[in-house]
N, C-alpha and C positions, 0 to 999 in steps of 0.2 A: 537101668541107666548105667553106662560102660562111667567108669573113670575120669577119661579125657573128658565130657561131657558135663558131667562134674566138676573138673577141675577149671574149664571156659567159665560156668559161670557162677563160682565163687570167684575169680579174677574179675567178673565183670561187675558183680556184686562190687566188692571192694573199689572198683575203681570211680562206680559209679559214689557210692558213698565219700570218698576221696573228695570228686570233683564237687558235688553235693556242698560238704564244708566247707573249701577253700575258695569257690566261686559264689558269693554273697549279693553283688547288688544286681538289679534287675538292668535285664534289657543287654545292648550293644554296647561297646564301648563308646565312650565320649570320644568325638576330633578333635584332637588337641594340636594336629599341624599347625594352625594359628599360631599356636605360642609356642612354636621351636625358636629356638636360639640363631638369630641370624648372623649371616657370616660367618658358624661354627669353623673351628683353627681346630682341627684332631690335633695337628704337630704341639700347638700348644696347651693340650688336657692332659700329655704324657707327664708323668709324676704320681705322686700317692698322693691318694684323697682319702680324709676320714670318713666315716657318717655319724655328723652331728646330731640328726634326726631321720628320723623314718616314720612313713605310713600303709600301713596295712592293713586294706579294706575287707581282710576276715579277719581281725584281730592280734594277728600274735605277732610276739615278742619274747624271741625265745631264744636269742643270741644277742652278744654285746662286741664291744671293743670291732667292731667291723670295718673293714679297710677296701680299698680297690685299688689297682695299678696297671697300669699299660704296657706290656710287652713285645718286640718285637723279635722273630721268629722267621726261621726262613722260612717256614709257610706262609706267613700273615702277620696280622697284628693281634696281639689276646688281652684279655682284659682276666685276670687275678682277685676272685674277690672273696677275702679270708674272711674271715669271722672266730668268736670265742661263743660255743654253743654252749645252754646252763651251765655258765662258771666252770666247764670241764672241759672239754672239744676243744681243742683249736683244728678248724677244717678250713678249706680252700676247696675253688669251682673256678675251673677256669673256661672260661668260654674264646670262640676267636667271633671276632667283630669283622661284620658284614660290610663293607665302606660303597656308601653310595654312589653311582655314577654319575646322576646329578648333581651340580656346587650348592644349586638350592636347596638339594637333601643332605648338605650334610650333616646335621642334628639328627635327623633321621639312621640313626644307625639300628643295627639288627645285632642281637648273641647269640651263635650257635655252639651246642654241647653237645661234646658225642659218649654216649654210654657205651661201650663193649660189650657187656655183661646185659642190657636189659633187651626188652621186646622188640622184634622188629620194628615196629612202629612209632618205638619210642628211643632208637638207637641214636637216633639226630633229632634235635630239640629245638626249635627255631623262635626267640624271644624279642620283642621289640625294647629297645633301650634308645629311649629320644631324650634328648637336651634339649631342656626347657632355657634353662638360664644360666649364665657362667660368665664371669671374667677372670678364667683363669688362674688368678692369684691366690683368690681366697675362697670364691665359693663356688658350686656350682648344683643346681638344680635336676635331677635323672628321673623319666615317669615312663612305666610299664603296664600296658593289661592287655588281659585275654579276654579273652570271650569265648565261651562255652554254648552251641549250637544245642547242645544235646540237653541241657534246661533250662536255653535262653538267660543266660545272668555273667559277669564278667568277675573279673579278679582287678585288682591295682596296688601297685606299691610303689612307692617313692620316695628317690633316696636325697635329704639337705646333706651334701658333702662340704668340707674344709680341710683346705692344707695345713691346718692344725688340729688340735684336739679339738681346739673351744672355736668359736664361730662368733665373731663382733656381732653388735648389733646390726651396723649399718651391711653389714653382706646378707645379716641374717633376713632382715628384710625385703633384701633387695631378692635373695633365693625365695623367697615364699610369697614373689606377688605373682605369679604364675599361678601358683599352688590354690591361689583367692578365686582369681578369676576364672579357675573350672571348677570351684564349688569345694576344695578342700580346708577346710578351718583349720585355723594354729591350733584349736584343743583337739583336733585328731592327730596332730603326730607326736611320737613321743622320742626325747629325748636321750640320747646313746653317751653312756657314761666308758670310762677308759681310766678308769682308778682299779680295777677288777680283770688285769690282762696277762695274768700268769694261769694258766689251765695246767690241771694235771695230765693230763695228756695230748701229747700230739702225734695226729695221723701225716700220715708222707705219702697218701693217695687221694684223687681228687674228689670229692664228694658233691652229694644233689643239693645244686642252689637250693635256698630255702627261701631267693627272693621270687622265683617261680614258679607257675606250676605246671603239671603234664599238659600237653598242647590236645586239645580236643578237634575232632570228636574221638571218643579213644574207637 
């Protein structure tokens, strides 16, 4: 067996193993259209948002101090979302945001990232980023998933944001009755500390979200 041949599938090994751990619950994604944010206002989500809490339906939690913000570009509009990785990394992923053409879609937004550097097929990355819930001021609700054809089972993660560090009660509730009604419990997300935001290192190149993952089927 030549090389190349070789090389296809230990890539494919790996990637299948990849998809394998990071896509956990069974089946299709859940329709969560119902509980988008109606009347979403883009113009007024522009600002930095914290995350107060997060849930990730394979487990991890392996970045803190995490931020998001809106940019505008003379190609589009992008969205900024840094993070402090194990207490050392500070990295950033910047995606641009897909704006829907319908007014009824606008919660409905999409992130696309572009890699240079990786496989053709994974050079443009296309992620769904819907608003569940928001007023704007203080809190606001973001849900994500994939689904994976190739083992049948999806991924989700979801971001409680605040334009502050800490998140009141009454936002905080109001951000996580969405989160009730498709089956996510307050003891699955865990809560994002921002006492811990000095990293020994900072990178000045964009890096792989770590709130998503490879788009299937690879």
């Amino acid at each position: 067996m030549d090389s190349s041949k070789i090389l296809v599938i230990l890539l494919f090994f790996c990637c299948f193993n990849n998809i394998y751990s990071y896509f956990t619950l069974p089946g299709q994604c859940p329709d969560v259209l119902y509980y988008l944010q109606e009347d979403f206002r883009l113009a007024d989500f522009y600002g930095k948002w914290y995350q107060s809490y997060h849930y990730s339906s394979d487990g991890q939690n392996q970045n803190n101090c995490s931020s998001m913000e809106l940019m505008t570009r003379p190609s589009g509009i992008y969205l900024n979302i840094s993070r402090v990785d194990r207490g050392l990394f500070h990295r950033f992923s910047v995606g641009k945001l897909d704006i829907p053409v319908k007014v009824d879609d606008a919660a409905r937004l999409d992130l696309i990232f572009g890699f240079k550097n990786a496989p053709r097929r994974l050079k443009t990355r296309r992620y769904p980023f819907h608003v569940l819930a928001t007023n704007y001021k203080y809190y606001a609700t973001v849900y994500t998933c994939q689904y994976s054809p190739l083992i049948d089972k999806h991924y989700v993660y979801v971001w409680v944001l605040s334009r502050h560090h800490t998140l009141n009660e009454v936002s905080k509730e109001l951000a996580l009755k969405p989160l009730r009604e498709i089956g996510i419990k307050d003891s699955d997300l865990l809560k994002d500390e921002f006492d811990k935001c000095e990293p020994k290192y900072y990178e000045d190149f964009p890096a792989e979200p770590l709130t998503f993952r490879f788009p299937v089927p690879i």
